[in-house]
Backbone bond lengths (Angstrom), bond angles and torsions (degrees), N, CA, C in turn:
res aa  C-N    CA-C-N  psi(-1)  N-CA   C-N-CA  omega(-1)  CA-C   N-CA-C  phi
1 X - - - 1.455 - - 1.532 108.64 -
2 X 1.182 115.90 129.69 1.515 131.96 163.59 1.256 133.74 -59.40
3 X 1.525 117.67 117.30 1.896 119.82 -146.72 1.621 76.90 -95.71
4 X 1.160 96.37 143.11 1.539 121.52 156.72 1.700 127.80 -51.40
5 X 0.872 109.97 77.39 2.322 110.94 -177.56 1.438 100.44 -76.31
6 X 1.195 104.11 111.07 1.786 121.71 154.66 1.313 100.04 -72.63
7 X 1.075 142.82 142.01 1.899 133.85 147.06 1.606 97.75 -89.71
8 X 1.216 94.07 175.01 1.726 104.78 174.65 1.710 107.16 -71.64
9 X 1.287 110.67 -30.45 1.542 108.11 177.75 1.374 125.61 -86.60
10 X 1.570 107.84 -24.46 1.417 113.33 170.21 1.707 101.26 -72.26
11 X 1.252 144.36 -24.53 1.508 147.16 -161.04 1.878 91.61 -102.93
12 X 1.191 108.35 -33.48 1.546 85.71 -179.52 1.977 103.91 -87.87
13 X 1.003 126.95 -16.43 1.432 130.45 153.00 1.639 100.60 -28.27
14 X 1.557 82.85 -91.75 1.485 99.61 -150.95 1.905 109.64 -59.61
15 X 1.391 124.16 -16.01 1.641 119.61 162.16 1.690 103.32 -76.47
16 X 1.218 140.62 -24.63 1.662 148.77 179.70 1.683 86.57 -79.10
17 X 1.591 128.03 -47.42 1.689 105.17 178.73 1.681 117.52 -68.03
18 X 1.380 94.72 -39.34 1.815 100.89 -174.10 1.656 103.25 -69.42
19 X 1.445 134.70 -24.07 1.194 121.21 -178.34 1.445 106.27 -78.74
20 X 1.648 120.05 -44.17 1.340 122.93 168.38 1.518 132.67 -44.43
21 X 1.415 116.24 -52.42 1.289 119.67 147.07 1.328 145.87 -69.99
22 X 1.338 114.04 5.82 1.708 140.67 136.14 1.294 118.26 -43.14
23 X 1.081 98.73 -82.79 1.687 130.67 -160.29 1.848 101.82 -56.46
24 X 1.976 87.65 -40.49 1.921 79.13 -166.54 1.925 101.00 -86.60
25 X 1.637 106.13 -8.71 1.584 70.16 177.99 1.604 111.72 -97.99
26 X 1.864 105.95 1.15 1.515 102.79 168.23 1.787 108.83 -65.39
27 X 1.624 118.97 -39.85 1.396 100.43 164.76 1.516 125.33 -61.15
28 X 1.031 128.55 -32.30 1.184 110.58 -171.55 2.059 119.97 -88.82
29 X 1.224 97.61 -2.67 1.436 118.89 137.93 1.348 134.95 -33.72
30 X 1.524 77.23 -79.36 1.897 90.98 171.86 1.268 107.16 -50.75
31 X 1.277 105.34 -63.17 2.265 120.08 -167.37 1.622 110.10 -24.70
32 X 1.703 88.62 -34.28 1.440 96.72 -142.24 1.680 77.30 -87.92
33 X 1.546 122.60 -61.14 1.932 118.08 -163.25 1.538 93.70 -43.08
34 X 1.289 114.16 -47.77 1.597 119.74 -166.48 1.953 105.51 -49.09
35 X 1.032 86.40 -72.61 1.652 83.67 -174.77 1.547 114.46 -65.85
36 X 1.272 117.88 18.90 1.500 123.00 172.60 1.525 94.75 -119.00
37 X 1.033 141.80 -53.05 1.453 120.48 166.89 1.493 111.54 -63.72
38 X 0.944 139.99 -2.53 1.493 123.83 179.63 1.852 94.89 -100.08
39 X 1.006 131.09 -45.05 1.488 136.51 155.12 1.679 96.53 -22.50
40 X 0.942 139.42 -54.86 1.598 125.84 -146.27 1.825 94.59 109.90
41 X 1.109 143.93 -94.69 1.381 153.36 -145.60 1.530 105.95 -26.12
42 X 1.324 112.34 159.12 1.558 128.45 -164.22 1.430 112.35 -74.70
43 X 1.111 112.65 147.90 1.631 99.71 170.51 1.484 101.51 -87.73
44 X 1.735 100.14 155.14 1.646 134.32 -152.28 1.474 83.37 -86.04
45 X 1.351 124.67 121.26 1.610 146.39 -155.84 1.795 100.12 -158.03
46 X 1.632 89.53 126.52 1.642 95.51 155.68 1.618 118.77 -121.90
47 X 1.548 108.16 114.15 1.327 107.03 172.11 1.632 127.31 -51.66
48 X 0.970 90.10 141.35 1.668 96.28 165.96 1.253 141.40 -35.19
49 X 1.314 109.40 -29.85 1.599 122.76 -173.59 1.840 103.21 -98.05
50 X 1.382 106.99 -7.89 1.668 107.25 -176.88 1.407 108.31 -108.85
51 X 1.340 104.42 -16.55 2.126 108.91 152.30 1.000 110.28 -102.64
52 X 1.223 159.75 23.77 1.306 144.35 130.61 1.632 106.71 -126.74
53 X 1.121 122.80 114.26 1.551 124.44 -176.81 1.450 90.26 -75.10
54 X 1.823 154.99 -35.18 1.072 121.00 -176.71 1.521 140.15 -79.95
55 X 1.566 102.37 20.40 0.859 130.56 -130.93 1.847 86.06 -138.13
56 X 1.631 110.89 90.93 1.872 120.07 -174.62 1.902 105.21 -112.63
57 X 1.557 109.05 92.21 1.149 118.36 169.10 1.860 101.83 -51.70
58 X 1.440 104.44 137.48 1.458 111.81 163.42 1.587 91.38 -140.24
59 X 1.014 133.59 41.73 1.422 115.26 164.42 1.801 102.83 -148.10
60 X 1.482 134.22 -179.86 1.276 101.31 -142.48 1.528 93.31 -97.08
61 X 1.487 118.92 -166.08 1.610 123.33 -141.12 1.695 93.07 -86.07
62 X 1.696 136.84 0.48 1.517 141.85 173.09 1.371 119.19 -86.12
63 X 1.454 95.19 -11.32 1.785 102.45 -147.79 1.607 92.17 -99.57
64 X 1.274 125.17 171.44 1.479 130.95 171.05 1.121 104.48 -137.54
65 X 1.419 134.28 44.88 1.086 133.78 125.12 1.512 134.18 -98.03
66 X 1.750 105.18 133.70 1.602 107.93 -159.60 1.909 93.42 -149.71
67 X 1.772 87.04 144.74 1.450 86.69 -152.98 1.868 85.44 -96.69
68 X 1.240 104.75 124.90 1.357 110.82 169.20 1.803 131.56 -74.39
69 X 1.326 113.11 154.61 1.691 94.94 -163.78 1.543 102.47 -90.92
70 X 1.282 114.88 156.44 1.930 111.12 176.26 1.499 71.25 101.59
71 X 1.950 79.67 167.45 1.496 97.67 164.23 0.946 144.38 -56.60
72 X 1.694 135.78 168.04 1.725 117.56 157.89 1.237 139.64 -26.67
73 X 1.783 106.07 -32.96 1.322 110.42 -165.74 1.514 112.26 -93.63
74 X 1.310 109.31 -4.33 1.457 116.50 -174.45 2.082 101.09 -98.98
75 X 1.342 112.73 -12.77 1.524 112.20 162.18 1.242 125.29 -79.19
76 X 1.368 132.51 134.71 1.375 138.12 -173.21 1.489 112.06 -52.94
77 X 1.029 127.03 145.46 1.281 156.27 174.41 1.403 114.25 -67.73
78 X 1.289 122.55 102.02 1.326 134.41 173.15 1.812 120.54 -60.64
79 X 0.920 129.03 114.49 1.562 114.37 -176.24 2.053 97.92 -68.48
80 X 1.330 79.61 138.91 1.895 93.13 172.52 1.124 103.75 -62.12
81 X 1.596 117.11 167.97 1.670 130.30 158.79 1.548 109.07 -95.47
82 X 1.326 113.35 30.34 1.249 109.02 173.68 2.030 113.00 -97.40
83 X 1.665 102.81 136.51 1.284 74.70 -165.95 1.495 109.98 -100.66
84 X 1.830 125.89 156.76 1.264 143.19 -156.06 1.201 109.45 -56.29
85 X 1.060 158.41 132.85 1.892 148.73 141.36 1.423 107.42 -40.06
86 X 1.445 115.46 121.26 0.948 123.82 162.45 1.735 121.66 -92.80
């Protein structure tokens, strides 16, 4: 069976194609957020409650409060505004 030969010029090709086709679909990325904020339209956002299903917003989509399922004691622990002794 026949081993596979990269040369040094065929390997610097093909990292010069993968950076090229990087770069242009990170521009056309941008092109695209760009001319959607200049449109007026919202920026492309995933709420919280649609990446973590255990996780049931009841307060509105700014706020970071979310009522967790189980008891109190099984919801995370808020740090107080009290401040530490140094």
């Amino acid at each position: 069976m026949k081993r596979l030969v990269i040369s040094d010029r065929m390997f610097s090709i093909l990292l010069l194609l993968i950076v090229l086709v990087t770069t242009i679909a990170f521009d056309i990325m941008m092109f695209v957020a760009t001319a959607r904020a200049d449109a007026g339209a919202p920026a492309l956002t995933v709420s919280p409650a649609a990446s973590s299903p255990a996780v049931h917003s009841t307060a509105p989509a700014d706020s970071s409060r979310f009522e967790y399922p189980g008891s109190e004691a099984d919801a995370p622990k808020r740090p107080t505004a009290e401040p530490s002794p140094i």
